[in-house]
PAKOLSE-974013 format. One record per residue: residue number from 1; residue in three letters; x, y, z negated of N, C-alpha, C, O in turn. Coordinates in nm, 3 decimals. Layout:
<NUM, ala, <X, Y, Z>, <X, Y, Z>, <X, Y, Z>, <X, Y, Z>>
...
end
This chain:
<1, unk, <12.053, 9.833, -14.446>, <11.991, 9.716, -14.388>, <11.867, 9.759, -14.308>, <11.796, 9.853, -14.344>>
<2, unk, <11.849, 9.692, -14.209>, <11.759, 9.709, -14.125>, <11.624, 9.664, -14.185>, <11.613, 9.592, -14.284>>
<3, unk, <11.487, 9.735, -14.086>, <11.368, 9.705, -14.128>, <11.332, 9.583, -14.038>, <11.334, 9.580, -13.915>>
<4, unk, <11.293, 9.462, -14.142>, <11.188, 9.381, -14.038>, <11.133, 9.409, -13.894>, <11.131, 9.531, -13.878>>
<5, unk, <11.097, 9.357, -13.806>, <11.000, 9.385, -13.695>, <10.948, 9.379, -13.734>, <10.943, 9.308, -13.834>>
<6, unk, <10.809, 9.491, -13.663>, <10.671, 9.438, -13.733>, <10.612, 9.332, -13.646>, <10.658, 9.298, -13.537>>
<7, unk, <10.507, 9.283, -13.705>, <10.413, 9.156, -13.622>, <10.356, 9.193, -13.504>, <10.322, 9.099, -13.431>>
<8, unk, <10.331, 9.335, -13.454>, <10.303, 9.358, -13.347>, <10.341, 9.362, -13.271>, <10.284, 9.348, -13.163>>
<9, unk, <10.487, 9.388, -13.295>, <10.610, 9.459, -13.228>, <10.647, 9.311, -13.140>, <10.678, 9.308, -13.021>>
<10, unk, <10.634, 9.186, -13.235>, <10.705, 9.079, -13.195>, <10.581, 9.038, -13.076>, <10.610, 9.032, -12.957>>
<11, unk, <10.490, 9.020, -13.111>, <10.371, 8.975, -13.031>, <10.373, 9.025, -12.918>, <10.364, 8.953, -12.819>>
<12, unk, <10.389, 9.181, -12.908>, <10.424, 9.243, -12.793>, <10.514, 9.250, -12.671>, <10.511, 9.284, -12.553>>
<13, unk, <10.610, 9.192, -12.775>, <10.760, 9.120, -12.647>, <10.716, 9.074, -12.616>, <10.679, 9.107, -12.503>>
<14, unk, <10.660, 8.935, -12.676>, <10.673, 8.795, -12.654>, <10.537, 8.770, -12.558>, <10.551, 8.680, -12.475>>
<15, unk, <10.433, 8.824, -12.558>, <10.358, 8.878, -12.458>, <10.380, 8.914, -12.315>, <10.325, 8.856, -12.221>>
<16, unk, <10.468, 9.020, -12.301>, <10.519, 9.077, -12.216>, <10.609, 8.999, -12.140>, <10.613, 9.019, -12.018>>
<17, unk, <10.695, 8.900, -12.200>, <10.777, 8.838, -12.148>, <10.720, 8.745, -12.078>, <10.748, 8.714, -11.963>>
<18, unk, <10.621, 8.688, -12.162>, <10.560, 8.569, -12.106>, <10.484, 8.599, -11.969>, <10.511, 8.554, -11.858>>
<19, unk, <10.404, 8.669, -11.997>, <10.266, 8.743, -11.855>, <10.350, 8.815, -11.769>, <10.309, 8.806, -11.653>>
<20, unk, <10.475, 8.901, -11.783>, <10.477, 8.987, -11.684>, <10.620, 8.980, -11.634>, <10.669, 9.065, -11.559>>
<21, unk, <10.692, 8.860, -11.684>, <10.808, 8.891, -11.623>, <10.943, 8.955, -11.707>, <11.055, 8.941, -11.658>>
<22, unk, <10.926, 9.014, -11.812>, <11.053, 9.116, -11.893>, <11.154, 9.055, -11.919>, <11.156, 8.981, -12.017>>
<23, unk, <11.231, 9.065, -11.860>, <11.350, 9.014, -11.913>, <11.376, 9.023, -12.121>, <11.321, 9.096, -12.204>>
<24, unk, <11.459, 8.934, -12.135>, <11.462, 8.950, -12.281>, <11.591, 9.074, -12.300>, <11.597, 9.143, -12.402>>
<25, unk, <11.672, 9.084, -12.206>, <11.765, 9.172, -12.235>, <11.679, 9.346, -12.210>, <11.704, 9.443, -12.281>>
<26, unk, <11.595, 9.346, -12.112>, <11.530, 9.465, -12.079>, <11.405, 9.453, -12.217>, <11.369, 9.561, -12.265>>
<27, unk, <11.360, 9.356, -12.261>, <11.238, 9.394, -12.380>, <11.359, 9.430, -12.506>, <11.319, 9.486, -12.609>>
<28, unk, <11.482, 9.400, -12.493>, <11.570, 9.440, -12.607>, <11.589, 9.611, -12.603>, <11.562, 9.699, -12.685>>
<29, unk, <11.644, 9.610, -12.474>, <11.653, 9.770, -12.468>, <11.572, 9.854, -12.474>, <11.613, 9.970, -12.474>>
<30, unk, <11.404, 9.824, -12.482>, <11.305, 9.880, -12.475>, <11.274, 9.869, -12.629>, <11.305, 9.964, -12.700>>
<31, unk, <11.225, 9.774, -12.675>, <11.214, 9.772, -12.783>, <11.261, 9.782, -12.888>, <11.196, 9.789, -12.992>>
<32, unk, <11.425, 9.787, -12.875>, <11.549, 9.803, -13.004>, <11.515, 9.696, -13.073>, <11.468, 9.722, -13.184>>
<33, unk, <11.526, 9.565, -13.040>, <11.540, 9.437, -13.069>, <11.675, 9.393, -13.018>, <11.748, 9.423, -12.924>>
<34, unk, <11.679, 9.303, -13.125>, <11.872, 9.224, -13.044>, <11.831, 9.129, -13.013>, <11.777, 9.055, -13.096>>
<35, unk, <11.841, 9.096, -12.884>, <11.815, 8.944, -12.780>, <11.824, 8.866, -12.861>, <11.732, 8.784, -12.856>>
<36, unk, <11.917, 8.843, -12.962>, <11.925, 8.699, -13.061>, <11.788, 8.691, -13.116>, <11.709, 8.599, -13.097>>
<37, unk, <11.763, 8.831, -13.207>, <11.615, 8.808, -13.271>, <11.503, 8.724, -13.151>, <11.445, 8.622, -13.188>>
<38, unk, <11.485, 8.769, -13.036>, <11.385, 8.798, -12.909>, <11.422, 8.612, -12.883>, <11.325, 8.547, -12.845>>
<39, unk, <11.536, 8.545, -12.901>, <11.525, 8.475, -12.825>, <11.490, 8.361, -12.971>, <11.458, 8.242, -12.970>>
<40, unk, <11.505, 8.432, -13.055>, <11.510, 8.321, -13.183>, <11.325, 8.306, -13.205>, <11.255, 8.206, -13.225>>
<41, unk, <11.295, 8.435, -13.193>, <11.117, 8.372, -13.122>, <11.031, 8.320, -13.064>, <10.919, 8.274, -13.084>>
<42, unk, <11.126, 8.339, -12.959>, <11.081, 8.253, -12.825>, <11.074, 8.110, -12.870>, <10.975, 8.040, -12.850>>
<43, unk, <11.189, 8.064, -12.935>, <11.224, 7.949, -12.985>, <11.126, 7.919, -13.067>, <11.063, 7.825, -13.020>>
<44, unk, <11.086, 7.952, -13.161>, <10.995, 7.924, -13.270>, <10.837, 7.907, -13.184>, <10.751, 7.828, -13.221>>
<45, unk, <10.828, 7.962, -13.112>, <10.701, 8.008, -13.043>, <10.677, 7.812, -12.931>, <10.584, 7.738, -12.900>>
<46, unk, <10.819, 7.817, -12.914>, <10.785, 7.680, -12.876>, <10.827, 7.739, -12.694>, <10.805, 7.658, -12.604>>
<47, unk, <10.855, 7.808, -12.676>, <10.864, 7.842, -12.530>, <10.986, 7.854, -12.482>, <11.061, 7.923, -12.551>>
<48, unk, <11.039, 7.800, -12.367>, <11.211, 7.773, -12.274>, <11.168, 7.908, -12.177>, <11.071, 7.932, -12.105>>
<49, unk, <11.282, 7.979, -12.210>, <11.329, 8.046, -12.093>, <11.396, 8.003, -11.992>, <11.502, 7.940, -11.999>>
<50, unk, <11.321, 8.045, -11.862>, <11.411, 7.938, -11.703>, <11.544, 8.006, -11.736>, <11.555, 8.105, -11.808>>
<51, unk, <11.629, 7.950, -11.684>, <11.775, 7.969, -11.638>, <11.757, 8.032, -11.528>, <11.660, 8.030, -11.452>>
<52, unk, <11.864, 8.094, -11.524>, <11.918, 8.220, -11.406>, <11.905, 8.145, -11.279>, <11.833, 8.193, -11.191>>
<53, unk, <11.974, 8.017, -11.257>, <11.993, 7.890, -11.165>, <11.828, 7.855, -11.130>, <11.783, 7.880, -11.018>>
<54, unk, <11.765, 7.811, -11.211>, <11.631, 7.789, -11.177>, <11.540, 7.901, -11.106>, <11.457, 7.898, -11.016>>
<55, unk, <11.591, 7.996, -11.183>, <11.470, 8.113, -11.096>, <11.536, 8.138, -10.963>, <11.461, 8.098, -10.874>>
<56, unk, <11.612, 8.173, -10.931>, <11.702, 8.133, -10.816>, <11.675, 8.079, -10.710>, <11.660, 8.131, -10.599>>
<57, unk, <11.665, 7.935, -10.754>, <11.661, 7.803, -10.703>, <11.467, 7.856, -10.640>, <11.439, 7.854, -10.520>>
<58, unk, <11.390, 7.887, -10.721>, <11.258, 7.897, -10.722>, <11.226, 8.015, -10.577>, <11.147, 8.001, -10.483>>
<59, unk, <11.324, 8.133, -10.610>, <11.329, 8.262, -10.476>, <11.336, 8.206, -10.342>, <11.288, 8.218, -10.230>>
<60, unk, <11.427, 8.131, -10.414>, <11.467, 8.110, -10.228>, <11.368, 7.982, -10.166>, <11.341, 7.981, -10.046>>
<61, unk, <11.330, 7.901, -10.236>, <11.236, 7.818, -10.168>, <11.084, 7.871, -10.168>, <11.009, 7.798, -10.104>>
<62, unk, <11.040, 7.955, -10.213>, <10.936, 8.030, -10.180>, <10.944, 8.137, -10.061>, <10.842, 8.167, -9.999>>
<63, unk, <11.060, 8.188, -10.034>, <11.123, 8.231, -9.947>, <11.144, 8.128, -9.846>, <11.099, 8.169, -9.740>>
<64, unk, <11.179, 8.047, -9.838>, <11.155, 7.924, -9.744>, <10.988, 7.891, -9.698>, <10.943, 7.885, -9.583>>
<65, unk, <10.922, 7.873, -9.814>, <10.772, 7.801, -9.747>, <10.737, 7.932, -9.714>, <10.643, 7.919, -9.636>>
<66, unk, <10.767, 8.092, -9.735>, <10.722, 8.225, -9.666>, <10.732, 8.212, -9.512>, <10.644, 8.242, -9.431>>
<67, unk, <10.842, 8.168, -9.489>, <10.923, 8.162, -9.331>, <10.816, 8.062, -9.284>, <10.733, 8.110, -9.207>>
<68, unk, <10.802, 7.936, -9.315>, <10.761, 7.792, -9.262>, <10.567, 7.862, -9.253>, <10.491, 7.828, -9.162>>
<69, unk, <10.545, 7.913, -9.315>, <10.387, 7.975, -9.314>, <10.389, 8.012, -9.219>, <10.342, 7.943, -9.129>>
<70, unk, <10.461, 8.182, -9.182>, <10.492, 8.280, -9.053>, <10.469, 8.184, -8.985>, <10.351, 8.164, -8.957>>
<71, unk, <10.577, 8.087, -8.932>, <10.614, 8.040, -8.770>, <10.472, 7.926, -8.775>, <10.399, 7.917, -8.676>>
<72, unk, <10.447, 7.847, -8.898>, <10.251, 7.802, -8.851>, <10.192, 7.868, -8.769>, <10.164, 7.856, -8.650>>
<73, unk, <10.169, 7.972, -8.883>, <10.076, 8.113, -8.813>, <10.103, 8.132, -8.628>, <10.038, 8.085, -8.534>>
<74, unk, <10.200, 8.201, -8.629>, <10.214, 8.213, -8.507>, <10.235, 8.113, -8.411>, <10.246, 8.159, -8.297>>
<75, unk, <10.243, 8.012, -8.418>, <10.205, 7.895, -8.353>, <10.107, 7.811, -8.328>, <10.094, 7.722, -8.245>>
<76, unk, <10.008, 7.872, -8.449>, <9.885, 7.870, -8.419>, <9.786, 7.942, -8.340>, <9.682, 7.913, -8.281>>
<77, unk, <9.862, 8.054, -8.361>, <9.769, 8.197, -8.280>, <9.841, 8.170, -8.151>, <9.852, 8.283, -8.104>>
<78, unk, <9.914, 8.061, -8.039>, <9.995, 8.078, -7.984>, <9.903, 7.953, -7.910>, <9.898, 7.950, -7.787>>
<79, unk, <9.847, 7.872, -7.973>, <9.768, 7.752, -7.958>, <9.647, 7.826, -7.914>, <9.617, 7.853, -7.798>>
<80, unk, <9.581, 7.857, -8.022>, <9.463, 7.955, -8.005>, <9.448, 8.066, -7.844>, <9.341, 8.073, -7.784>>
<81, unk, <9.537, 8.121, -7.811>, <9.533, 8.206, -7.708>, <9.562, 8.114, -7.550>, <9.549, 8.158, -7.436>>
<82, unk, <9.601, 7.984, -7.591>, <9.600, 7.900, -7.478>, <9.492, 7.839, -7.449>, <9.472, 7.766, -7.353>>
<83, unk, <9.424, 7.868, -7.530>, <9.270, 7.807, -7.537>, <9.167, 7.856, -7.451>, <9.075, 7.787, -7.405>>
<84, unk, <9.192, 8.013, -7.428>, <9.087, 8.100, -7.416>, <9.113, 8.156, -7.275>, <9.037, 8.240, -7.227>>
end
């Protein structure tokens, strides 16, 4: 039978996941945790992991207002040089 996680160990995922992005399958392989444990914390902890669909959904419209910024910009600097 396996050993407990320790309390640090868990804090440390669940940390990591939260602030920086880790996937729970990549803090599994790093840490030799089984995603079930990782996600059965998360759970307890009170915290939803986005869906694959949502983060997604999130890329590409930030990727959208990226584009819609650019062509401001340069339509501004385009304004600006008609000025002068």
């Amino acid at each position: 039978m396996s050993e407990p996680i320790k309390k640090e160990i868990r804090e440390e995922v669940l940390h990591k996941i939260k602030t920086t992005g880790l996937s729970v399958s990549e803090a599994s392989k790093q840490y030799g945790v089984s995603t079930k444990a990782i996600y059965s914390w998360l759970a307890k902890d009170g915290e939803q992991i986005p869906s694959l669909d949502l983060i997604r959904k999130l890329k590409k419209r930030n990727q959208e207002l990226l584009t819609m910024i650019g062509i401001l910009t340069y339509e501004l600097e385009q304004i600006k040089k008609g000025r002068k």
